[in-house]
Backbone as CSV, one residue per row, in Angstrom:
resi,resn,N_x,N_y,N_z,CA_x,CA_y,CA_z,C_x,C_y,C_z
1,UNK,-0.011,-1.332,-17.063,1.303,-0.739,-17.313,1.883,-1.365,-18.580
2,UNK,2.016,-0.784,-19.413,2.417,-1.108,-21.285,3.949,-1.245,-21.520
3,UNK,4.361,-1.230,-22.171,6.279,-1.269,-22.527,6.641,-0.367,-22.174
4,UNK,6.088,0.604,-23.022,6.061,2.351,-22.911,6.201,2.415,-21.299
5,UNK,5.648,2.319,-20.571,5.995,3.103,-19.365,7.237,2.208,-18.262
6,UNK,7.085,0.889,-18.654,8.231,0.096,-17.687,9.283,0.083,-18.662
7,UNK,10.194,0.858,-19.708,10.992,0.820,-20.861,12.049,0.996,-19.886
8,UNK,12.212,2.053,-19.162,13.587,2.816,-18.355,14.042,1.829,-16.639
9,UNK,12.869,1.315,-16.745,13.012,0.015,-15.595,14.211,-0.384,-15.164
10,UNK,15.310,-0.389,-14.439,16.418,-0.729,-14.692,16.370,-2.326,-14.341
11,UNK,17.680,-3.200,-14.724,17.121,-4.482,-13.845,16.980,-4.798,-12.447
12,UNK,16.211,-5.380,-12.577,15.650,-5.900,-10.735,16.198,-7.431,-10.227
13,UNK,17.064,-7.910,-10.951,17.710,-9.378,-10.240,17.687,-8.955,-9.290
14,UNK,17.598,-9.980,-8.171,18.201,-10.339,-7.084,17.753,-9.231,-5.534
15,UNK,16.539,-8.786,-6.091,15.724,-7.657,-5.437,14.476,-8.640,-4.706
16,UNK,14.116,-8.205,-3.600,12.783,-8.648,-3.042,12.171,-7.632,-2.687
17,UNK,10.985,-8.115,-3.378,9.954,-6.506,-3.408,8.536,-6.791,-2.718
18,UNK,7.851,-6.393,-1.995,6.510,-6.565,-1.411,5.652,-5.640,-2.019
19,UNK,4.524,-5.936,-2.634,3.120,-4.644,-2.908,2.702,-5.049,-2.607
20,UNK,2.038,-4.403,-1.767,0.478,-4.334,-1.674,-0.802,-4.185,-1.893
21,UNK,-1.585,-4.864,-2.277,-3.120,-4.836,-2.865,-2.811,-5.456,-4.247
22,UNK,-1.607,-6.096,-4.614,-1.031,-6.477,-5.882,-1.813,-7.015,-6.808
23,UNK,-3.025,-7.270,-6.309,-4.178,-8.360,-7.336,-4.972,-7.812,-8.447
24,UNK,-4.810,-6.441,-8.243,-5.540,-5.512,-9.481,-4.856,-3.900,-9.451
25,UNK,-4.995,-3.241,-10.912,-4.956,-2.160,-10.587,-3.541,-1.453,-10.769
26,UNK,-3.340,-0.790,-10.120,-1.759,0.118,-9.999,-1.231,-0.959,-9.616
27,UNK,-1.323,-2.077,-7.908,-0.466,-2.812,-7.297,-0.172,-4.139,-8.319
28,UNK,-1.206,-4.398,-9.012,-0.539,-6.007,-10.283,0.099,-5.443,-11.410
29,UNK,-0.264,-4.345,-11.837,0.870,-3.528,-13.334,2.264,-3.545,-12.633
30,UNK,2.539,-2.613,-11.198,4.017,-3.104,-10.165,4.274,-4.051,-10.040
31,UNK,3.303,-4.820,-9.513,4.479,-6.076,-9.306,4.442,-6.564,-10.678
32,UNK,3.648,-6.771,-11.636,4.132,-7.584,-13.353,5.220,-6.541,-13.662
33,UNK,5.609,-5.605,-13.646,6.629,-4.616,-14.345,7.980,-5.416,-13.339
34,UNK,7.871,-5.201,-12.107,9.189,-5.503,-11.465,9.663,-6.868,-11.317
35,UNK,8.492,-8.098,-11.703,9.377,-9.169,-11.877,9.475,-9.739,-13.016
36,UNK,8.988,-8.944,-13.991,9.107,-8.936,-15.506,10.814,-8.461,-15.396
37,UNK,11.009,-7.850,-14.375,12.273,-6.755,-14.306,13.919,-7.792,-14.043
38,UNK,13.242,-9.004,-13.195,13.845,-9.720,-12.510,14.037,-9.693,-10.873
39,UNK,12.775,-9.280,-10.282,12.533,-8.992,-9.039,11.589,-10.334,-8.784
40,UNK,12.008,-10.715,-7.153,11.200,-11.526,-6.839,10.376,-10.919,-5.940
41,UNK,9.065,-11.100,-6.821,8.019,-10.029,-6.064,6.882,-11.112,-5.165
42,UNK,6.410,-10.428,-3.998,5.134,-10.806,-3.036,4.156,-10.325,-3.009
43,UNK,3.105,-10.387,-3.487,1.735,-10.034,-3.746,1.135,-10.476,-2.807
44,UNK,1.183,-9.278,-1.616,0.571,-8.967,-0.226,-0.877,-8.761,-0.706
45,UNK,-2.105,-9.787,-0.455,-3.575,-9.339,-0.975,-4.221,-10.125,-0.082
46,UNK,-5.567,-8.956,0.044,-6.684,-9.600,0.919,-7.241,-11.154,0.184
47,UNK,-7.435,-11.100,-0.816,-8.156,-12.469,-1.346,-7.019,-12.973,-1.874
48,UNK,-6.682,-13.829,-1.332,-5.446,-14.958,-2.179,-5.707,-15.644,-3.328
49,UNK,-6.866,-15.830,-3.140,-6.913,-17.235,-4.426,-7.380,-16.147,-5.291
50,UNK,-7.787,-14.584,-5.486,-7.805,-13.662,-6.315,-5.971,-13.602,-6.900
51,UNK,-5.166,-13.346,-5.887,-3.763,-13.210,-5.846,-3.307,-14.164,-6.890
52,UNK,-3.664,-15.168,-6.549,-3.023,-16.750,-6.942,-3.112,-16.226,-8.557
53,UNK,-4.407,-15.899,-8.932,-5.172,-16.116,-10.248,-4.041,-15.225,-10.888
54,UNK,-4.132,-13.855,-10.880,-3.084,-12.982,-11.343,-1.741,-13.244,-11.156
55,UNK,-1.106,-13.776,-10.130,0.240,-14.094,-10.147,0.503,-15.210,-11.443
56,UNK,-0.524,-16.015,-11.637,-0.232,-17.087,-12.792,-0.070,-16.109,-14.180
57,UNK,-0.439,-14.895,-14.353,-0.835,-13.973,-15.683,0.641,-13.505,-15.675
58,UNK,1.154,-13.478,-14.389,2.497,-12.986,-14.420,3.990,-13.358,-14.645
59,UNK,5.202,-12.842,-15.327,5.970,-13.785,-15.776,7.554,-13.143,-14.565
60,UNK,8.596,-14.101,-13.985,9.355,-13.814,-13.228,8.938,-14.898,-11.950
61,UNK,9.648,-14.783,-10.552,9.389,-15.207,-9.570,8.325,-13.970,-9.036
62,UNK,7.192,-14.789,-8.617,6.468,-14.208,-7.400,6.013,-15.146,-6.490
63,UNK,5.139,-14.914,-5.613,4.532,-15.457,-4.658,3.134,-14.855,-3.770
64,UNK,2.404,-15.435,-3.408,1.022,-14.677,-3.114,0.896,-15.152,-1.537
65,UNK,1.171,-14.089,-0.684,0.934,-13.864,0.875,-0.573,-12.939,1.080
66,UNK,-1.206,-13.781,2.205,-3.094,-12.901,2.141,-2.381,-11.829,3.603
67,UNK,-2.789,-10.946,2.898,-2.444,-9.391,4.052,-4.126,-8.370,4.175
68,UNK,-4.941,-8.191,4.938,-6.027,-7.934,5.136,-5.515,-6.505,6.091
69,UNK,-5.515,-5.362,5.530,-4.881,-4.149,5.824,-6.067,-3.302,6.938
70,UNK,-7.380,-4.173,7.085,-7.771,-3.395,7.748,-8.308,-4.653,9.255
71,UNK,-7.025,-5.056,9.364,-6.922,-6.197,10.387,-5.677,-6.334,10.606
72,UNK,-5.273,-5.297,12.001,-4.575,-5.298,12.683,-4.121,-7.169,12.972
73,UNK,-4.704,-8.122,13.429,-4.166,-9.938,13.363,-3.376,-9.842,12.140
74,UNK,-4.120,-9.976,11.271,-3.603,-10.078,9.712,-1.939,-9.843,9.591
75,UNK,-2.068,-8.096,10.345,-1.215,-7.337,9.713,0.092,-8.356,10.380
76,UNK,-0.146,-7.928,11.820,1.030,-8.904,12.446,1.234,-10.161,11.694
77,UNK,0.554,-11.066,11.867,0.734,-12.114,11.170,1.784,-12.401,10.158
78,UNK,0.992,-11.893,8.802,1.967,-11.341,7.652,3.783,-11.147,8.275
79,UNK,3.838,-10.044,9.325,5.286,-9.674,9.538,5.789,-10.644,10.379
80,UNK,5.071,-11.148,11.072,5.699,-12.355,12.266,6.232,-13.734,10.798
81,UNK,5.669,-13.816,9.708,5.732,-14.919,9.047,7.462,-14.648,8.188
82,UNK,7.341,-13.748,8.000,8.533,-12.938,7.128,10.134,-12.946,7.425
83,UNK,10.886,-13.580,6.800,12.172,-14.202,7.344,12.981,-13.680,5.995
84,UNK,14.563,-13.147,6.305,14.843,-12.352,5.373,14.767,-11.204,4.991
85,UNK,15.671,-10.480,4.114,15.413,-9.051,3.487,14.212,-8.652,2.929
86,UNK,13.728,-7.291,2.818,12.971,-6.847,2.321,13.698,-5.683,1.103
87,UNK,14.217,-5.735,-0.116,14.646,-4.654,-0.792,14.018,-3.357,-0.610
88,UNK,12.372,-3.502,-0.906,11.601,-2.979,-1.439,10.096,-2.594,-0.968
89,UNK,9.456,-2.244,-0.043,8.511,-2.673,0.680,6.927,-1.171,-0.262
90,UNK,6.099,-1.610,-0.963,5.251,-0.830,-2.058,4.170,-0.953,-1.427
91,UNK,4.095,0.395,-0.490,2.685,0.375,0.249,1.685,1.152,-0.836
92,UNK,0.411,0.342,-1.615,-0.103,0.292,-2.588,-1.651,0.375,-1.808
93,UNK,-2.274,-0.606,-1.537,-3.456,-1.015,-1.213,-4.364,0.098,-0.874
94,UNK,-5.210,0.131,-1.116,-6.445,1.160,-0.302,-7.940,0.845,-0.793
95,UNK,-8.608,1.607,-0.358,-10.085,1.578,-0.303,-10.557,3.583,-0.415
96,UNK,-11.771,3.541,-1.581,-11.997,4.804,-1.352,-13.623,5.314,-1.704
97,UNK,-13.788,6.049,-1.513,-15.399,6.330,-1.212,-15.955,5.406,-0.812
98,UNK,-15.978,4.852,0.260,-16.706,3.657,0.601,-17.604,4.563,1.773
99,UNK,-18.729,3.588,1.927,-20.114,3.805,3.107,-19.080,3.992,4.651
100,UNK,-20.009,4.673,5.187,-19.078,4.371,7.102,-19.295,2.922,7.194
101,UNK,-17.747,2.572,7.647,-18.010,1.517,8.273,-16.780,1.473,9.005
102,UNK,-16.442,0.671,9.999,-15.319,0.325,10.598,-14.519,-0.823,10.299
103,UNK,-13.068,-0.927,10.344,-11.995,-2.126,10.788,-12.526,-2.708,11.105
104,UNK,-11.931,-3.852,11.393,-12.029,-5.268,12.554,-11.172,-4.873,13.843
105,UNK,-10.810,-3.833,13.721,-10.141,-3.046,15.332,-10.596,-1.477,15.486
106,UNK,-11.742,-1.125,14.671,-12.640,0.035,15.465,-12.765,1.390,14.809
107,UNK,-11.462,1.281,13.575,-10.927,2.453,13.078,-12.175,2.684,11.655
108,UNK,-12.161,4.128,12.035,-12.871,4.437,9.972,-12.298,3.387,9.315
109,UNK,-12.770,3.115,8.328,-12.145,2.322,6.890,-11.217,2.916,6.098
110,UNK,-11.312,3.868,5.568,-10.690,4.736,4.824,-9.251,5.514,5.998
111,UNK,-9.348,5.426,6.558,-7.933,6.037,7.382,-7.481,4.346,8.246
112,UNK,-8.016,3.794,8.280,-7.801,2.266,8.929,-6.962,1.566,8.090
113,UNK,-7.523,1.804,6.653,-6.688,0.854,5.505,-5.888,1.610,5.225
114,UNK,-6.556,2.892,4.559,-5.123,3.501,3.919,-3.867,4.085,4.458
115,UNK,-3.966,4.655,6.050,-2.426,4.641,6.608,-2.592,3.731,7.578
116,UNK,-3.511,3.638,8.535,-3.183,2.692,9.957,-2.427,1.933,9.322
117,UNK,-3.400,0.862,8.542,-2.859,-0.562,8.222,-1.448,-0.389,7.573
118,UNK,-1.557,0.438,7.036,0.458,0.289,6.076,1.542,0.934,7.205
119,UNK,0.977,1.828,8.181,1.862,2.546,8.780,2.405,1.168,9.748
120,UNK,1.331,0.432,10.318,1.585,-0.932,11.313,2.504,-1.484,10.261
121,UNK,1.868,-2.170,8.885,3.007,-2.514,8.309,4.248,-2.965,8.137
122,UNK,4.511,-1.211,7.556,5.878,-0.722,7.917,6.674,-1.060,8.813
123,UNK,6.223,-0.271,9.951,7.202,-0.543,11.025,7.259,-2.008,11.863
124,UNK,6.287,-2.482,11.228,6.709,-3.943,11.757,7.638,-5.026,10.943
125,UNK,8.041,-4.408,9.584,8.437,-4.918,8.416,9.985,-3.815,8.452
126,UNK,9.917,-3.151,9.024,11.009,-2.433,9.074,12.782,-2.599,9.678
127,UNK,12.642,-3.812,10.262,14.007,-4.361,10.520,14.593,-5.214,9.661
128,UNK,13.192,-5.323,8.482,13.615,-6.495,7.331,14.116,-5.522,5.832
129,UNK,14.030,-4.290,5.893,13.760,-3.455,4.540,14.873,-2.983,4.765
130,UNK,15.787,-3.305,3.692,17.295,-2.547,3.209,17.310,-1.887,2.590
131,UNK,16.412,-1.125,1.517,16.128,-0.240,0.602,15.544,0.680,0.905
132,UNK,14.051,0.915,0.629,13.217,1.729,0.618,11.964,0.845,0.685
133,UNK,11.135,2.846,0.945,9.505,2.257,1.098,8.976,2.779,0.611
134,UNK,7.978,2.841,-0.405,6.933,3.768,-1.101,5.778,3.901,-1.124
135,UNK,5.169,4.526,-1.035,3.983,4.978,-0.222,3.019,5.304,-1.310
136,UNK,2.046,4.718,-1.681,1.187,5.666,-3.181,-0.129,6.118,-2.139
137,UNK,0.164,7.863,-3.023,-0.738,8.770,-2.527,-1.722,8.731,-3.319
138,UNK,-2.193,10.271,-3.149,-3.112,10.650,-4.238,-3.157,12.381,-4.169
139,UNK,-3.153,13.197,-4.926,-3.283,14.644,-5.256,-4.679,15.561,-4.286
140,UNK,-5.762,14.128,-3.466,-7.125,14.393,-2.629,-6.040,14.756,-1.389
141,UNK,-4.811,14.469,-0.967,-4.089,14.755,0.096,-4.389,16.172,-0.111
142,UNK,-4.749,17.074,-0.879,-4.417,18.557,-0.542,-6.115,19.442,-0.082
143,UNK,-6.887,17.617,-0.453,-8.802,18.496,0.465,-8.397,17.889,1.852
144,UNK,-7.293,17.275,1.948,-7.312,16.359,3.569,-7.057,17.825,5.105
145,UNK,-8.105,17.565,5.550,-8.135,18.173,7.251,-8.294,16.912,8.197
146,UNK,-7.185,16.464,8.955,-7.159,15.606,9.720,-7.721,16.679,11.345
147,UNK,-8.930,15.748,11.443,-8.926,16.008,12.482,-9.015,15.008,13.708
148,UNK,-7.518,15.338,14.722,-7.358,14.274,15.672,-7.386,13.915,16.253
149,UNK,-8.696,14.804,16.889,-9.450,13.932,18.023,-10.751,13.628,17.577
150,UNK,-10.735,13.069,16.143,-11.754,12.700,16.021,-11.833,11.931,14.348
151,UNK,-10.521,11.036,14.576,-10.107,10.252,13.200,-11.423,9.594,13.159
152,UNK,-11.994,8.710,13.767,-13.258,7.856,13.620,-14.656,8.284,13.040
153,UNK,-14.263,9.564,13.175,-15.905,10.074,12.569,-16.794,9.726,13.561
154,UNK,-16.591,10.512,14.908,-17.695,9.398,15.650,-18.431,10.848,16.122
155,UNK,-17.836,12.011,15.981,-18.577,13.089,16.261,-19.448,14.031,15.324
156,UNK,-18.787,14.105,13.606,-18.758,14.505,12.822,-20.023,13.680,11.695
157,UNK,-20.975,14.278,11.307,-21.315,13.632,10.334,-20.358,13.256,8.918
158,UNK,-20.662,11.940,8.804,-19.675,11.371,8.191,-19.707,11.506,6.442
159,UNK,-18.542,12.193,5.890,-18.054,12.497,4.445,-17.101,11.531,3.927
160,UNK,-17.710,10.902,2.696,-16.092,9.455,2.348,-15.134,10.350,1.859
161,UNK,-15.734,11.496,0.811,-15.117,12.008,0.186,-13.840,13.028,0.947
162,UNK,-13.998,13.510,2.276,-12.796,14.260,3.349,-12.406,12.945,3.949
163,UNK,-13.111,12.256,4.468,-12.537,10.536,4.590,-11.251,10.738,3.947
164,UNK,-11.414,9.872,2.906,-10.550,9.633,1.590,-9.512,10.250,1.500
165,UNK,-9.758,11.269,1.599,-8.621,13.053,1.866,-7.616,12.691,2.705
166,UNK,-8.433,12.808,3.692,-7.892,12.789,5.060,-6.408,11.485,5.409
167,UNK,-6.931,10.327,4.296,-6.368,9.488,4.373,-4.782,9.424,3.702
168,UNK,-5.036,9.796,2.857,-3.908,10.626,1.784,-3.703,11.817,2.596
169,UNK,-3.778,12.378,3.110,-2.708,13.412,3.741,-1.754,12.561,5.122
170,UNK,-2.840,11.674,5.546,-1.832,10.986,6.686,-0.439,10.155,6.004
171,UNK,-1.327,9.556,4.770,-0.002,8.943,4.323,1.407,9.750,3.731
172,UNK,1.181,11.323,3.003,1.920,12.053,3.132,2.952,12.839,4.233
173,UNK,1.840,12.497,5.337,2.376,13.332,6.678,3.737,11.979,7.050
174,UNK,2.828,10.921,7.158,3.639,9.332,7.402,4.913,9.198,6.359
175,UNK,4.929,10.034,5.309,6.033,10.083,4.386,7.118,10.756,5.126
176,UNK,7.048,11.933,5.381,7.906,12.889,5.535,8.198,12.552,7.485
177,UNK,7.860,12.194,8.146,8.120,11.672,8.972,8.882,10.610,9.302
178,UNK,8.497,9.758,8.660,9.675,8.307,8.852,10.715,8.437,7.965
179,UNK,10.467,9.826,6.844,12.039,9.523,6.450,12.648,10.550,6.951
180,UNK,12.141,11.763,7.994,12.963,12.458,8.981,13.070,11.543,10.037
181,UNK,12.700,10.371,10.457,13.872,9.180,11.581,14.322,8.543,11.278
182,UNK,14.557,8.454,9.671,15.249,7.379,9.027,16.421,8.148,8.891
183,UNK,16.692,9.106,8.693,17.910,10.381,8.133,18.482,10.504,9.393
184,UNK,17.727,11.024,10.538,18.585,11.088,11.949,18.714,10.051,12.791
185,UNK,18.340,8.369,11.779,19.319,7.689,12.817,20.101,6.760,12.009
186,UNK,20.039,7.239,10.962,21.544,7.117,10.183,21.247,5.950,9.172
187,UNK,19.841,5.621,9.069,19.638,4.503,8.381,20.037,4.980,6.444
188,UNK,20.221,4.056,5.861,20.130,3.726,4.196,18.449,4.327,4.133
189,UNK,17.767,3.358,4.582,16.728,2.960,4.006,15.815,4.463,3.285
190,UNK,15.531,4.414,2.250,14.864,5.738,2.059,13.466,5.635,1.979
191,UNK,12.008,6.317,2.281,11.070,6.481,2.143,10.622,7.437,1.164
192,UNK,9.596,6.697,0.212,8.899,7.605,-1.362,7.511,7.894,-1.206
193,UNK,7.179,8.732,-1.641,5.551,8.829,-1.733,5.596,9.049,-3.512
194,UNK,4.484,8.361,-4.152,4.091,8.643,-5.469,2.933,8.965,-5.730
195,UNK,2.277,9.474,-6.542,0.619,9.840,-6.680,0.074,8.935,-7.178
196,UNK,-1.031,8.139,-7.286,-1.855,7.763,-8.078,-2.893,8.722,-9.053
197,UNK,-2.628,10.155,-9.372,-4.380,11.044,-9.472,-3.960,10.261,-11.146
198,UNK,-3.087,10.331,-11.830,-3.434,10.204,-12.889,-3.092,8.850,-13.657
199,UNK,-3.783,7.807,-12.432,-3.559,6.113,-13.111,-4.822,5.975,-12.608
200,UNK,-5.302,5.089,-13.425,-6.686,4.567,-13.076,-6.401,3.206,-12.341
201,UNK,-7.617,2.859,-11.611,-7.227,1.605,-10.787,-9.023,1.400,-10.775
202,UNK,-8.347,0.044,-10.144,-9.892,-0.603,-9.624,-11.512,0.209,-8.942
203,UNK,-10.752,0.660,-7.983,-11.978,1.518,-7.000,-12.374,2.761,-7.889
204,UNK,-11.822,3.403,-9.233,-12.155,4.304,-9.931,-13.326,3.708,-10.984
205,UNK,-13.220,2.479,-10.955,-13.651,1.847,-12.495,-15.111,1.017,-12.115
206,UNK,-14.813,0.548,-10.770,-15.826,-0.406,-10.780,-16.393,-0.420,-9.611
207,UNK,-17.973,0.443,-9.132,-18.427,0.570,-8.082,-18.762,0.088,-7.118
208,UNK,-18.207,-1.336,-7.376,-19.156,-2.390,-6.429,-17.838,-2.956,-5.895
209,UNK,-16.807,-2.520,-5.724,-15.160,-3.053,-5.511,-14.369,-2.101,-5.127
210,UNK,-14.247,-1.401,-4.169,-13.564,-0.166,-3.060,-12.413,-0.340,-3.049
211,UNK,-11.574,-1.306,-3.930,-10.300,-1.868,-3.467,-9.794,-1.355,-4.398
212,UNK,-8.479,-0.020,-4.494,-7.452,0.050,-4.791,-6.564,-1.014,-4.908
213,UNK,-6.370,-1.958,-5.917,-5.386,-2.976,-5.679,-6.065,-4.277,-5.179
C-alpha cells in the first residue's frame, strides 16, 4: 500500500484496530497504513515471530498477538486474553486453493479459515468492538454454491477452486447478516465487507504459502 492509496486516510489517534493475517499481504499494508495513521494496531497472526519481524518494518504503536484461525483453542484464547475496546476489528486472514485438508476441529480448510474461524472471532470479540467490522471478500463469492449439508466436502468430490467460492460467499452472507442484528438491536457497531479481486496478496504470488495475510 504506497502514499497514493493511504493519502485520504483520515487520522487514526486514539483508535484500536485488530487485523488479521497482518504479517503479509493486504493484512501488513492495513495495519502499516493505520498506524502510520495513528492507530494502535494488533497484528492477529498464525506465526508470531513472522508477526514480530514485520511489526519492527512498521512505524506507530503495534503489537503482535498469535491467532491460528483454523483452531477453534486459538480462537478462544486470543478473545478470552483481550481486555478493553476494540475500535476496529479487520477480518483479513485466509487461505486459498489449497489441497483437502481439514482444521484442527474437523472443518474444510478453506470454509474453516475463511468464515468459521472469523465468524467465532467476531462474535466472541464482539462485546469489545465499538465501531465496526470488516470483512475482506473476494469477487469468487459470485462462483460460491454453499452447500449445507455438506460444508466438509465429505460427500462431494472435492474442488479448492468452489471451496474457495464457497468461502467468500459465506463471508458475504456473514456480512449482511450480522449487520441485519446489529441494526435491530440497536447497536452503533457497523459491519463492512471489501473485495480483495483487485490487490494482490501472498497466496496469489507464492505457491508454496496459502496464506492470505
Amino acid at each position: 500500500m504506497d502514499d497514493l492509496e493511504t493519502k485520504g486516510l483520515p487520522d487514526q489517534s486514539g483508535r484500536v484496530v485488530v487485523v488479521t493475517g497482518a504479517s503479509s499481504g493486504i493484512g501488513a499494508a492495513t495495519a502499516r497504513a493505520l498506524a502510520a495513521a495513528g492507530a494502535k494496531v494488533t497484528l492477529a497472526v498464525r506465526d508470531r515471530a513472522k508477526g514480530e519481524r514485520v511489526a519492527l518494518t512498521m512505524p506507530g504503536d503495534t503489537e503482535v498477538r498469535p491467532l491460528d484461525l483454523e483452531s477453534l483453542v486459538s480462537i478462544r484464547a486470543f478473545a478470552a486474553a483481550w481486555t478493553g475496546d476494540i475500535d476496529i476489528l479487520i477480518n483479513n486472514a485466509g487461505i486459498m486453493l489449497v489441497a483437502a485438508a481439514r482444521t484442527s476441529d474437523g472443518f474444510e480448510r478453506q470454509i474453516g479459515t475463511n468464515h468459521l474461524g472469523h465468524f467465532a472471532l467476531t462474535n466472541l470479540l464482539l462485546p469489545h468492538i465499538t465501531n465496526r467490522v470488516v470483512t475482506v471478500s473476494s469477487n469468487a463469492h459470485a462462483r460460491g454454491r454453499l452447500d449445507l449439508d455438506d460444508l466438509n466436502w465429505q460427500t462431494r468430490p472435492y474442488r479448492t477452486s468452489q471451496a474457495y467460492s464457497d468461502s467468500k460467499l459465506a463471508n458475504l452472507l456473514f456480512t449482511f447478516e450480522l449487520q441485519r442484528r446489529l441494526s435491530a438491536s440497536g447497536s452503533r457497531v457497523r459491519e463492512r465487507m471489501v473485495c480483495s479481486a483487485s490487490t494482490t496478496c501472498e497466496a496469489m504470488t507464492m505457491g508454496s504459502t496459502p496464506w492470505c495475510g
